[in-house]
C-alpha positions as CSV (number, residue, x, y, z in Angstrom):
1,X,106.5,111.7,97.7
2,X,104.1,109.2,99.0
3,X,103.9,106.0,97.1
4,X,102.1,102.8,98.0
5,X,102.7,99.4,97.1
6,X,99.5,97.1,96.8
7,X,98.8,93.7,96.6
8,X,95.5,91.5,97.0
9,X,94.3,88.1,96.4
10,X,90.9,86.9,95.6
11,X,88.6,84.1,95.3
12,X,89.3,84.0,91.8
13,X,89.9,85.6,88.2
14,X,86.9,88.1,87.2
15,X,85.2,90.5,89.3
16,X,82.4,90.5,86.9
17,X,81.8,86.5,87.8
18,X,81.0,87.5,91.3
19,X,84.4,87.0,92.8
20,X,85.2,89.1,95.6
21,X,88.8,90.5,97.6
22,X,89.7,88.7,100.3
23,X,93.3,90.2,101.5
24,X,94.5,93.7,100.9
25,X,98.3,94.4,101.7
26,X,100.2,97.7,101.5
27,X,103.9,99.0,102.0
28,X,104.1,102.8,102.3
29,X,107.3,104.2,101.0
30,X,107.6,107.8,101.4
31,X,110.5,109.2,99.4
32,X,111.1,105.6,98.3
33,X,111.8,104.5,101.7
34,X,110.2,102.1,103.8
35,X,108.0,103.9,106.7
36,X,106.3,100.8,108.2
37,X,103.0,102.5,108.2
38,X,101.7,99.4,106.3
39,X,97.6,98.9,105.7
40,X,96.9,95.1,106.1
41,X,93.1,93.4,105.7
42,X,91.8,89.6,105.2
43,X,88.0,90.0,104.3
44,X,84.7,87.8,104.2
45,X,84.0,87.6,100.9
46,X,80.7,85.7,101.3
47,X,80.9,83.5,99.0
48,X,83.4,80.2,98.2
49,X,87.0,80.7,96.8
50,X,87.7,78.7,93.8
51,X,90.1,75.7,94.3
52,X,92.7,77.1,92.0
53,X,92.9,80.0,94.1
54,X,93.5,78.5,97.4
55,X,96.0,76.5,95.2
56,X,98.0,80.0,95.2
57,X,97.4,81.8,98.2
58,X,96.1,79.1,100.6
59,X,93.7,81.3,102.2
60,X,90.6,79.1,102.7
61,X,87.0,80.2,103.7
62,X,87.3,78.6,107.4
63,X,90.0,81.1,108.2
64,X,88.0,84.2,106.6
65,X,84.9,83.2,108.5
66,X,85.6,85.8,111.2
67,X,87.1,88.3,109.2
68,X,85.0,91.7,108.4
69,X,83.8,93.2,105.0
70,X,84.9,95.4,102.7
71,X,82.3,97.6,103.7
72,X,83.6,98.0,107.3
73,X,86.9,98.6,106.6
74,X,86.7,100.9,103.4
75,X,86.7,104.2,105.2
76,X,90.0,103.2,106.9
77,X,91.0,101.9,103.3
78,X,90.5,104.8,101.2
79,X,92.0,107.1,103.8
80,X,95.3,105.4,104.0
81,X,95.5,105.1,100.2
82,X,93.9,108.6,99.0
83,X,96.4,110.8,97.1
84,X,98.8,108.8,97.1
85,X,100.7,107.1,94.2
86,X,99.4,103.1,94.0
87,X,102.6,100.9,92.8
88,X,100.8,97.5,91.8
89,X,101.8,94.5,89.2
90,X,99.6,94.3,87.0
91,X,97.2,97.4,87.8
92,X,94.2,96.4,86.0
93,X,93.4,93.0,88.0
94,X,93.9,94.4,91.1
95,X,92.3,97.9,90.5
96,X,89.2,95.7,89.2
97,X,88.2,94.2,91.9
98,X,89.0,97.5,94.3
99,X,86.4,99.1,91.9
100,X,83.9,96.4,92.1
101,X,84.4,96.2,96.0
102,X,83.7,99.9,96.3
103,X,80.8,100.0,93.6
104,X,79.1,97.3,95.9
105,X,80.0,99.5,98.7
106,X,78.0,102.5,97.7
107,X,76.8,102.6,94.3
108,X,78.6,106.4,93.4
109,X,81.6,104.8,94.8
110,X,84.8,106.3,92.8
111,X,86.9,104.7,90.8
112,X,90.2,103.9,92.7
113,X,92.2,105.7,90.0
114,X,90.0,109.0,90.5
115,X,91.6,109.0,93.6
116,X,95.4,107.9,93.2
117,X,97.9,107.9,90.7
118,X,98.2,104.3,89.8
119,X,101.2,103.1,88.2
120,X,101.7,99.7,87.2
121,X,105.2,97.5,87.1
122,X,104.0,95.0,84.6
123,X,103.7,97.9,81.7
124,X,106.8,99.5,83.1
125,X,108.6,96.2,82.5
126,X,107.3,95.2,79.6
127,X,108.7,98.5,78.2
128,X,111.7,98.4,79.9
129,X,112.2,94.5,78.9
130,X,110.3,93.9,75.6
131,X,109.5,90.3,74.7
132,X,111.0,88.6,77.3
133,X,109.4,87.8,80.7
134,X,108.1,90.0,83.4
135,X,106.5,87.7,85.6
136,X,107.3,89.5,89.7
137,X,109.5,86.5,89.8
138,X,111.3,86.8,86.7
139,X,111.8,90.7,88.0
140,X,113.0,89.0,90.9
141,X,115.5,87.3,88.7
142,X,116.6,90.1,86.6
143,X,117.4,92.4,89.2
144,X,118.6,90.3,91.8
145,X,115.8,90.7,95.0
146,X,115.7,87.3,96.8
147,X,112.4,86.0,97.0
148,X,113.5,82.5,97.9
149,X,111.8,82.7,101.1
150,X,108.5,83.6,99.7
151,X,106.3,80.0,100.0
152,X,102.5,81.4,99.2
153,X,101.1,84.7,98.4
154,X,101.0,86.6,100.8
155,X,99.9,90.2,99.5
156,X,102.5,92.5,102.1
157,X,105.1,89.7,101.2
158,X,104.2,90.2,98.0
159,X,104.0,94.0,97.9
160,X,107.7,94.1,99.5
161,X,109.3,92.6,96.9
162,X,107.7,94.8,94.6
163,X,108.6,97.4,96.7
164,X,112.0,95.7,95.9
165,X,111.4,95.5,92.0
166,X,110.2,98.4,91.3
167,X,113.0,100.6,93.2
168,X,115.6,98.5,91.3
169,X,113.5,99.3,88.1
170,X,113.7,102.9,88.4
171,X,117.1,103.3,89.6
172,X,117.6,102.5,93.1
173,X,117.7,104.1,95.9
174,X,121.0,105.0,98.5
175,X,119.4,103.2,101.3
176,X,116.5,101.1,101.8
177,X,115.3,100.8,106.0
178,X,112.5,101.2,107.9
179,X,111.5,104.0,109.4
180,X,113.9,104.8,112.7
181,X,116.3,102.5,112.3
182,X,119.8,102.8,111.3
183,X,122.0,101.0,109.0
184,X,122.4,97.6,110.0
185,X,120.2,97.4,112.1
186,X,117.5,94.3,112.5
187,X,115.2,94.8,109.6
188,X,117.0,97.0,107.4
189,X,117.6,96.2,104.2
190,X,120.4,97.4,101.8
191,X,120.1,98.3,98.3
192,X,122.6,100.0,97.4
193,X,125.5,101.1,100.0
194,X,124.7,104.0,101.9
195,X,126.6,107.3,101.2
196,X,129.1,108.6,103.3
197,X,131.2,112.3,103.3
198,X,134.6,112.0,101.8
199,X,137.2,113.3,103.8
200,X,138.2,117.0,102.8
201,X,142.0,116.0,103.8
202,X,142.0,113.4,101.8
203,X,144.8,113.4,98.4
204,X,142.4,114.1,94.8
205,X,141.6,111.3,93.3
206,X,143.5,110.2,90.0
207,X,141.4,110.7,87.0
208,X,141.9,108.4,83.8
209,X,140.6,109.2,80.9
210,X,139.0,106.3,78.6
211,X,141.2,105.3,75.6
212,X,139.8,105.4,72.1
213,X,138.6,101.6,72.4
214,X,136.7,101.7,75.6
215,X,135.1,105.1,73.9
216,X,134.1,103.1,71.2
217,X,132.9,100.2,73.5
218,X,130.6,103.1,75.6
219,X,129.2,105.0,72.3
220,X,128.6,101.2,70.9
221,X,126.5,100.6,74.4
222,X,125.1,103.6,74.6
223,X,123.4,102.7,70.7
224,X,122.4,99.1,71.8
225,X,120.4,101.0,74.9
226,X,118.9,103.5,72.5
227,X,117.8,100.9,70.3
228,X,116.3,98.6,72.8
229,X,114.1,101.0,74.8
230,X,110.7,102.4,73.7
231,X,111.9,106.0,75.5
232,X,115.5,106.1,73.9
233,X,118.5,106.6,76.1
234,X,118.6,109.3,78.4
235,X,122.3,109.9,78.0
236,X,121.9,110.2,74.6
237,X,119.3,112.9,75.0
238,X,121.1,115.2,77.7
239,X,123.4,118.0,75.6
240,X,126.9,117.1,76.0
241,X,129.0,119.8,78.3
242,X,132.2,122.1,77.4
């Protein structure tokens, strides 16, 4: 399972406006790992970037002087992401301005979702987490992924939290590294603890049954999930066994 994470910032809100990319980031994860086979661009947008942009990313038109155009790297761009599953925050702004980029490109240039599965974290939270906040840093919050060190922007700083995020949000993941490396190791980074083999040697494990109050307490959880979520509760919905 291929999935990419994307990220980009722009030189301001609406493509239709004349706004233009001017960084593209990726994180591959393949099998919801990390493979460091990342796709990384700053582009000339030929044009200015509004002041409120730069506010947020702090990417100003001096530094992209020098930088190429969409239109040289968007082979290389559409290879790397073609087929693949797209994992973005908030789908639709980003996904815009890919569209516009490769409608200015060539003018039959596809839609990006005609060529990847695009799912996006902001509708999956705000299902997930109705009426409350689902901001990347208030996923951040929830499901406790430090992003204190994150200062501006930057999209594949950006795209590895939501790399983050989004394997928290759909349940995890036994071990989250880059590729090659083991546990531990400089630049891994643990979710959840790593599996090991129990010993076959080793006595059976003591099994406790739940009392008729903590029974009550689950089936009482178990109600409150069902309630809250648009999808039900899964546990509720698998039939019971023996």
């Amino acid at each position: 399972m291929r999935q990419i994470v994307l990220d980009t910032e722009t030189t301001g809100l609406d493509p239709r406006e004349g706004h233009r990319l001017i960084e593209i980031g990726c994180i591959e994860l393949i099998d919801r790992r990390l493979t460091r086979n990342n796709f990384h661009q700053y582009l000339q947008p030929d044009r200015d970037i509004d002041a409120e942009a730069v506010e947020v990313h702090g990417i100003t038109n001096e530094f992209l002087r020098d930088k190429p155009r969409f239109a040289e790297i968007a082979e290389a761009f559409l290879e790397y992401v073609t087929g693949a599953e797209l994992i973005i925050h908030n789908a639709a702004f980003d996904c815009g301005f890919i569209d516009h980029e490769l409608k200015r490109w060539r003018e039959d240039g596809a839609c990006i979702n005609g060529l990847c599965a695009v799912t996006d974290t902001l509708a999956l939270a705000r299902r997930l987490h109705p009426g409350q906040r689902n901001s990347l840093d208030a996923l951040c919050k929830r499901y406790r992924v430090d992003n204190s060190h994150r200062d501006l922007h930057g999209v594949l700083l950006d795209a590895e939290i939501l790399a983050d995020v989004y394997l928290a949000m759909t349940g995890g993941q036994v071990v989250m590294q880059l590729g090659g490396e083991s546990p531990g190791e400089p630049g891994s980074r643990k979710v959840v603890t790593e599996r090991g083999q129990l010993d076959p040697q080793r006595p059976r494990l003591r099994v406790v049954a739940a009392d008729a109050q903590a029974q009550a307490a689950h089936d009482a959880r178990l109600t409150a999930i069902d309630q809250a979520s648009s999808e039900g509760c899964l546990w509720l919905q698998v039939d019971p066994v023996g």
